[in-house]
N, C-alpha and C positions, 0 to 999 in steps of 0.2 A: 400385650401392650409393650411391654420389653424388649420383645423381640422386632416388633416395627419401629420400635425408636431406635435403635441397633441398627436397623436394616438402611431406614433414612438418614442416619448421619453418615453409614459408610457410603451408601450414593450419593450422597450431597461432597463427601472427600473425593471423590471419582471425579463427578464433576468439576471439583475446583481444578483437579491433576488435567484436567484438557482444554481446561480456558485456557493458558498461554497459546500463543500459537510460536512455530518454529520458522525459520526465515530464512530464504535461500542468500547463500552470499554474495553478492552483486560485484562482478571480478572489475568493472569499468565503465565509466557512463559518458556520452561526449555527445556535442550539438554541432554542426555545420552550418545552421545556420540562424544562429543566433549568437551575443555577446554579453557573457555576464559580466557583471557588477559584483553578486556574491557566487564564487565557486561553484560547478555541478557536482563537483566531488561533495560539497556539504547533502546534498541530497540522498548517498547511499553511504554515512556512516552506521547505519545500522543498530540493531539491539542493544542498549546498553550505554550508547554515547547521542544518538540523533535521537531514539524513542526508548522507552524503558522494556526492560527486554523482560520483565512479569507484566500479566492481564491487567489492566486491559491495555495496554502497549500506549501508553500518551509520549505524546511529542515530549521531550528532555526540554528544548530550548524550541524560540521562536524566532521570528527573520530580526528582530528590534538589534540583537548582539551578534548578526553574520552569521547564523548555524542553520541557514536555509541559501536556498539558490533564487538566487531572483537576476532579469538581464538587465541592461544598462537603459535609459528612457531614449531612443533615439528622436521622439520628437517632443521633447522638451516635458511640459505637464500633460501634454495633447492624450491623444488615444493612440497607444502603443500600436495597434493593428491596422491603424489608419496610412504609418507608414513604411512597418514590418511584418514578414512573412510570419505564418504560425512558427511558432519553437516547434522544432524537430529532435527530439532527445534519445538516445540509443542505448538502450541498457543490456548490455555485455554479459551473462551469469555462467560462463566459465565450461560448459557444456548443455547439452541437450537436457532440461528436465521437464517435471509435469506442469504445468501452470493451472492454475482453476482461479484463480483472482489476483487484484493489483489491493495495494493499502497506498492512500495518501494522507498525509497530513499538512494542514493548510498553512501558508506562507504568514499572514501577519491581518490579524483585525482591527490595525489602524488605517488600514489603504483597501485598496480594490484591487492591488496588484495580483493578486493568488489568480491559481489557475482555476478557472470554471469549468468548462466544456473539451474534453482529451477524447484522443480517439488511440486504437491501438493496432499496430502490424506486427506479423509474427515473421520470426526465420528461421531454419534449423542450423545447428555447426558446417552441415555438409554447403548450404547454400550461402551462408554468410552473411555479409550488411548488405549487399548488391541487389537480392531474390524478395523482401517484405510482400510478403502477400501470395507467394508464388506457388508451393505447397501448402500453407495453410493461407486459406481463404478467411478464415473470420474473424472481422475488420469493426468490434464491438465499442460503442461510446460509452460515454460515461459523465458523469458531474460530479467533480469531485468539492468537498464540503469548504467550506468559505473559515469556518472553525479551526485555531491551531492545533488544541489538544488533544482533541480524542483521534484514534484510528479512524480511518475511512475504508471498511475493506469494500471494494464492488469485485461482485462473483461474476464469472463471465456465463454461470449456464453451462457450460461444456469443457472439457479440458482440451488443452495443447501442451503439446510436445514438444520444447525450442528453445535455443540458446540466446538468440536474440529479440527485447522485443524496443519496435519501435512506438514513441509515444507522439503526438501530433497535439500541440495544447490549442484549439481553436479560438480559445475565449478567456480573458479575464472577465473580475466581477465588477468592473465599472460600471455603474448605472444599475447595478443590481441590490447594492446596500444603501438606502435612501441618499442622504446629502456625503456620506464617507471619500475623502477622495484617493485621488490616487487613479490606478490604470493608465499608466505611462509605462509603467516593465507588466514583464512578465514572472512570477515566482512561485514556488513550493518549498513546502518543509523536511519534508521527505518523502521517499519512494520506495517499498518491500515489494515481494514478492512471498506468500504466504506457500511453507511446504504443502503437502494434502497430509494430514493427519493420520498417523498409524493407530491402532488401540494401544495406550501405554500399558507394561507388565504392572502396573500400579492399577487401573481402570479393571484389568482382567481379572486378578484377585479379586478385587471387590467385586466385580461380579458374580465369581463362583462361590465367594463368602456368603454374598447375600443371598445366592440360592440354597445354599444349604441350612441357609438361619429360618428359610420360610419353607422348604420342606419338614423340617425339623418341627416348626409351628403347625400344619399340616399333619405332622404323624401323633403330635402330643394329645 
């Protein structure tokens, strides 16, 4: 009995050592065809100042104090889409890495402003902003959550290989949270990109600890 309760607290310390996740550093972010109101730079401050950089990674701040991006309304209170292109946003990460999923965190749950419905292009350093789509083909959606605080990580299924990736936001949530208004901009809280996870030398010990606590159980 000893030795199982030994065995499950050091797996349960393992597990806590791999809930953080690590986050690649987003070198630059820009849109051509859109016009904020609040910064796209507030979208890739990162661990620590935009979302808290221990598990489970909540938004630090929300769109109410400017620490989110959102665009300008160009048709007044109307429907931003009715007489703007989707936002086009270009996330920059500094060289070619692995990708296997995006994190969002949502713009503000007084409004409908947040982005609902994104799509995603990829490009490697060799091909640039010019090529989206060109060498990697897969062109995955997504819904990102209407919620500020918590992470949204969406997994793509598959990894890619790329410096750039293009995001395409289709849809705010106007009409999709009862009488709430808003859905005049477009905005988000922030934007990560999640490294792929190594085993930590913390996880690995425990491992080979716990198997020698249950061989040991085993031979007694």
């Amino acid at each position: 009995m000893k030795t199982t309760f030994i065995v499950s607290s050091m797996l349960a310390g393992a597990a806590l050592c791999v809930n953080a996740a690590t986050f690649y550093t987003i070198s630059s972010v820009g849109s051509s065809n859109s016009v904020a109101f609040y910064q796209l730079s507030e979208l890739i401050e990162g661990p620590g100042v935009g979302y808290d950089a221990s598990a489970p990674h909540d938004q630090a701040a929300v769109g109410a104090n400017g620490r989110a991006w959102v665009t300008n309304n160009p048709n007044g209170n109307g429907d931003y889409y009715a007489v703007a292109p989707a936002p086009v946003i270009v996330f920059d990460l500094g060289s070619d890495v692995l990708l296997t999923e995006i994190s969002t965190w949502g713009y503000d749950t007084g409004n409908t402003n947040g982005a609902k419905d994104f799509s995603l292009r990829f490009a490697t350093a060799a091909e640039g902003t010019g090529a989206f789509g060109t060498s990697i083909t897969f062109n995955p959606t997504f819904e990102a959550d209407f919620a500020t605080t918590p992470r949204d990580s969406n997994v793509f299924g598959q990894s890619v290989t790329a410096q750039y990736v293009e995001m395409t936001i289709t849809d705010n949530w106007r009409g999709f949270q009862g009488g709430t208004p808003g859905g005049d901009r477009v905005g988000l809280g922030e934007v990560a990109f999640a490294q792929v996870p190594e085993p930590s030398s913390a996880l690995l010990a425990f491992s080979a600890a716990s198997l020698m606590l249950l061989r040991r159980k085993r031979n007694a």
